[in-house]
N, C-alpha and C positions, 0 to 999 in steps of 0.2 A: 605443364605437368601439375596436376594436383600437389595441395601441398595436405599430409596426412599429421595430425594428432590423434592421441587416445584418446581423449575427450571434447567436442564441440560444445558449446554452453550457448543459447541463442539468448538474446536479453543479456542488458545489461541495468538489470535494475535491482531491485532489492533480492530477489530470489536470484539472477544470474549472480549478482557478487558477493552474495552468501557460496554459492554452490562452488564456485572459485577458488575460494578462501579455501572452503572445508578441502580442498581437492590440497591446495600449498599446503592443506594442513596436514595431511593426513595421507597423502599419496605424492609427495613432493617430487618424486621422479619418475609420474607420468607426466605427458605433455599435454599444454591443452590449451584451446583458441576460446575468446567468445565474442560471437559477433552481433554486433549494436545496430538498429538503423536508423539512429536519430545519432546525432554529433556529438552527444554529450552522454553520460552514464545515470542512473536514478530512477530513470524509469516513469513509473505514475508519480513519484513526489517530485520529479524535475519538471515534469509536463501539467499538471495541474495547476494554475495560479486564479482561481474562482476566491473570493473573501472565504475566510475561516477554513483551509483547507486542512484537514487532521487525519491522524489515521480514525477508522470507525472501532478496531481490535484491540487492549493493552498493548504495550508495547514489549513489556515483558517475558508474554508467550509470541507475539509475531518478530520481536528480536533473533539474535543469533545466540543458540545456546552456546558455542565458544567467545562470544562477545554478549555479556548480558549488557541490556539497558540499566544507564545507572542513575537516571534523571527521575527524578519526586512524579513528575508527570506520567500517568499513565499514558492517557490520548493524548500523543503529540502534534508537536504545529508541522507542517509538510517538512519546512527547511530544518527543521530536527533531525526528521528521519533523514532528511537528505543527507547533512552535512555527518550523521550516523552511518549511513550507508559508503560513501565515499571515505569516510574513514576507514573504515573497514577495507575498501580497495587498497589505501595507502600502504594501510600496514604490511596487506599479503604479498603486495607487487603481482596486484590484478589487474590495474591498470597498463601494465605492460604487456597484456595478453589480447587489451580490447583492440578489436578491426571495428572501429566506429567507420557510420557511413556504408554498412554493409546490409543489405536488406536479403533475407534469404526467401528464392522465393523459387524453390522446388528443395526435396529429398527422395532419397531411393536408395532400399535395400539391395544388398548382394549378396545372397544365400553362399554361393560359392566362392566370393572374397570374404565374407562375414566380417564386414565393412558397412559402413551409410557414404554415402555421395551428395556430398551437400552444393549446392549451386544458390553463389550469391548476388544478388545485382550492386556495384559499385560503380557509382556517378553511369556513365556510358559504357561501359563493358560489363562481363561475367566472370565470377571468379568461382573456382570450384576447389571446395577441402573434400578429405576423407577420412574419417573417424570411426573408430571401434564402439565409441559409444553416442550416441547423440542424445545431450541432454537443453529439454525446451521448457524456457524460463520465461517466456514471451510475453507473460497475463492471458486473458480472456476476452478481452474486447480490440474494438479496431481502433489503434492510435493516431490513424488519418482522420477517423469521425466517428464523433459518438452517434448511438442510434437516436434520431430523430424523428417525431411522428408527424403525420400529414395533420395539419386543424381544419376542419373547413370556417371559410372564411379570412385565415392570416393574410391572407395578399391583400386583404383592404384594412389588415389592422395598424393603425398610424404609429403606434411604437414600434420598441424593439422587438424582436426574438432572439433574446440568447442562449446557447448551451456551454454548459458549463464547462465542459473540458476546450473550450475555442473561446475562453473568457478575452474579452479584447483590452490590454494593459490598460487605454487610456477611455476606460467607460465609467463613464460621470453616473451613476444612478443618486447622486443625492437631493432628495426633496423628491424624488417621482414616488408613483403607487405603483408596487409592484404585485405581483403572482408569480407563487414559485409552483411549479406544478410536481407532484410528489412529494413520499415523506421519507424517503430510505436516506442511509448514510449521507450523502450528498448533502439532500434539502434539512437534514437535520444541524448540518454546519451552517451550511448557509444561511438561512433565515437568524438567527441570533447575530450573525457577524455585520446582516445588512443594517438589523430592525433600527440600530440607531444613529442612521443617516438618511436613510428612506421618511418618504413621509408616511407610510405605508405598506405595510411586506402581510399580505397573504397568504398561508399553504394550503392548495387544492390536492386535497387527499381522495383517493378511491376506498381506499381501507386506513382505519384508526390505527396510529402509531404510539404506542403505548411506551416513555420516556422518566427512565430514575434519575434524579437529579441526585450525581454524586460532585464531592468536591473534585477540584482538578490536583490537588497536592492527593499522590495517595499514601496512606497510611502504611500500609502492608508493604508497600514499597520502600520506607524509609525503615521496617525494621526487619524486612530480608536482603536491603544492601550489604555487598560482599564482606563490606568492613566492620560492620554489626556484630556484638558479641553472638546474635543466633547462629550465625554461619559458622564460628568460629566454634560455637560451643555441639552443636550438630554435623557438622562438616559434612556440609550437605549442600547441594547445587541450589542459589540464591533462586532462582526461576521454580525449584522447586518449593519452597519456603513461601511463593508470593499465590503458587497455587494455590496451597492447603491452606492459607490464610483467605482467598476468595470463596475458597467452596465450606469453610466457617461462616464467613460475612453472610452465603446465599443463603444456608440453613436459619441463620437469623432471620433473615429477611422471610425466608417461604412459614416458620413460625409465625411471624408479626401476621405474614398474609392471611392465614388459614385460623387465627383466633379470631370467632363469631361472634366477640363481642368490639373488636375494635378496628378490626378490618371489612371489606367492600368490594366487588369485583370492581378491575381497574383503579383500586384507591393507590393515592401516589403516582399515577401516571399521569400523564399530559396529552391531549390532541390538540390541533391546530381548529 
C-alpha cells in the first residue's frame, strides 16, 4: 500500500531543505517526505569537489530568509554552504523525513483522488508515495553527467579530458598546461584556484566575460548583521538591509561608469 503525506519534497539539497524547514516552520502538523537519490543530503554543494568550488549568487539573497547568512563572505566556499545547509536540517528535524537512496522516476496526477502518485526506484524494488502536494527541488541539470560536447579529434588527444562535476579526487594537475574551455560561473572559479599550481591555465572563451573585482569580506554584510545597531535601530529583516545597501554600491558604480570623462566601455572588467 502506498504510503501517503501532504507534502512530497524531491531533492534534498539546498532548496529541498530550505522547503522542509519552512514547511516544520510554518505548517508543523502537516506531514511530509523528501526523497533524495544520492546517499547523502546538499545536493550541488555535496557533489561538486572541482578546486575553488563557491557559490556564483551572495549568499545572503540565496540563503534562507528564516536562517540569514551570518558569515563576512558573500561568495562562499561549497563546504560553507554545505555545512549551512545541513545545519539548517538539524535544527528542523529534516533529516528525519529524508528516504535517501530514493530515485523518483515517474509521477501522475489524479483529477478524481486530487492526489499525485509518486513512484520511486530503491536499490532493486519500487516504492510508491501519495501526496496532496508535490513539491520538486531537484535543480536543473542531470547529476549522473554533466553535459558533454563531442571535439573532433579528442581520441587522439594524449591528455586528459575532465569535466568538472566527475572531478576525480586524486587528479595531480600541477606543473601541466592546462584549457579550461568556457567562462560562466564554473570556469570563473576555477581558473584562479588552478593558475598557481599549473604551469599554465588558459580560458577558451566564445563570448567576453566581463569581471568586478570585489573583496571577499563584504562590507554591507558586516553592517546589516542581525546584531548590528542598524537592525536594531530599523528593525528591519538583515537580508533586507544588505539589499538597499548593494543597490546603493550599483548606483555608485553605474555613476562612476557613465562619467565621460573617466570611464570606458568595459573599463574595470577582465577577459581571459
Amino acid at each position: 500500500m502506498a504510503e501517503h503525506v501532504d507534502v512530497l519534497i524531491v531533492g534534498a539539497g539546498l532548496s529541498g531543505i530550505g522547503a522542509a524547514a519552512q514547511l516544520a516552520r510554518e505548517l508543523p502538523d502537516h506531514s511530509y517526505l523528501v526523497l533524495e537519490a544520492r546517499g547523502t543530503s546538499g545536493g550541488t554543494w555535496d557533489l561538486f569537489r572541482y578546486p575553488g568550488v563557491r557559490s556564483d549568487s551572495d549568499m545572503f539573497t540565496l540563503g534562507y530568509r528564516f536562517k540569514p547568512w551570518h558569515e563576512d563572505s558573500s561568495l562562499a566556499d561549497a563546504d560553507r554552504i554545505l555545512n549551512y545547509v545541513r545545519e539548517t536540517a538539524q535544527e528542523y528535524d529534516v533529516d528525519s523525513h529524508i528516504r535517501f537512496g530514493h530515485r523518483v522516476i515517474s509521477v501522475d496526477w489524479s483529477t478524481e483522488d486530487a492526489q499525485w502518485s509518486i513512484v520511486a526506484r530503491h536499490g532493486d524494488t519500487t516504492v510508491t508515495f501519495t501526496a496532496t502536494l508535490l513539491w520538486a527541488c531537484s535543480g536543473y541539470y542531470s547529476y549522473e553527467s554533466g553535459y558533454t560536447p563531442s571535439f573532433a579529434g579528442q581520441d587522439s588527444f594524449a591528455g586528459q579530458i575532465i569535466h568538472p562535476q566527475a572531478w576525480p579526487e586524486d587528479l595531480d594537475y600541477a606543473g601541466k598546461r592546462v584549457v579550461v574551455i568556457g567562462s560562466g560561473a564554473t570556469a570563473v572559479t576555477l581558473v584562479p584556484a588552478m593558475a598557481s599550481s599549473v604551469a599554465h591555465v588558459t580560458m577558451l572563451q566564445r563570448s567576453p566575460t566581463y569581471v568586478m573585482s570585489q573583496p571577499r569580506v563584504d562590507v554591507v554584510a558586516r553592517l546589516s548583521a542581525p546584531h548590528t545597531w542598524c537592525c536594531a535601530c530599523l528593525s528591519t529583516d538583515p537580508m533586507e538591509i544588505h539589499r538597499l545597501g548593494e543597490r546603493l554600491l550599483l548606483a555608485v558604480s553605474v555613476i562612476a561608469r557613465t562619467d565621460g570623462h573617466t570611464a570606458s566601455k568595459g573599463r574595470g572588467g577582465a577577459t581571459a
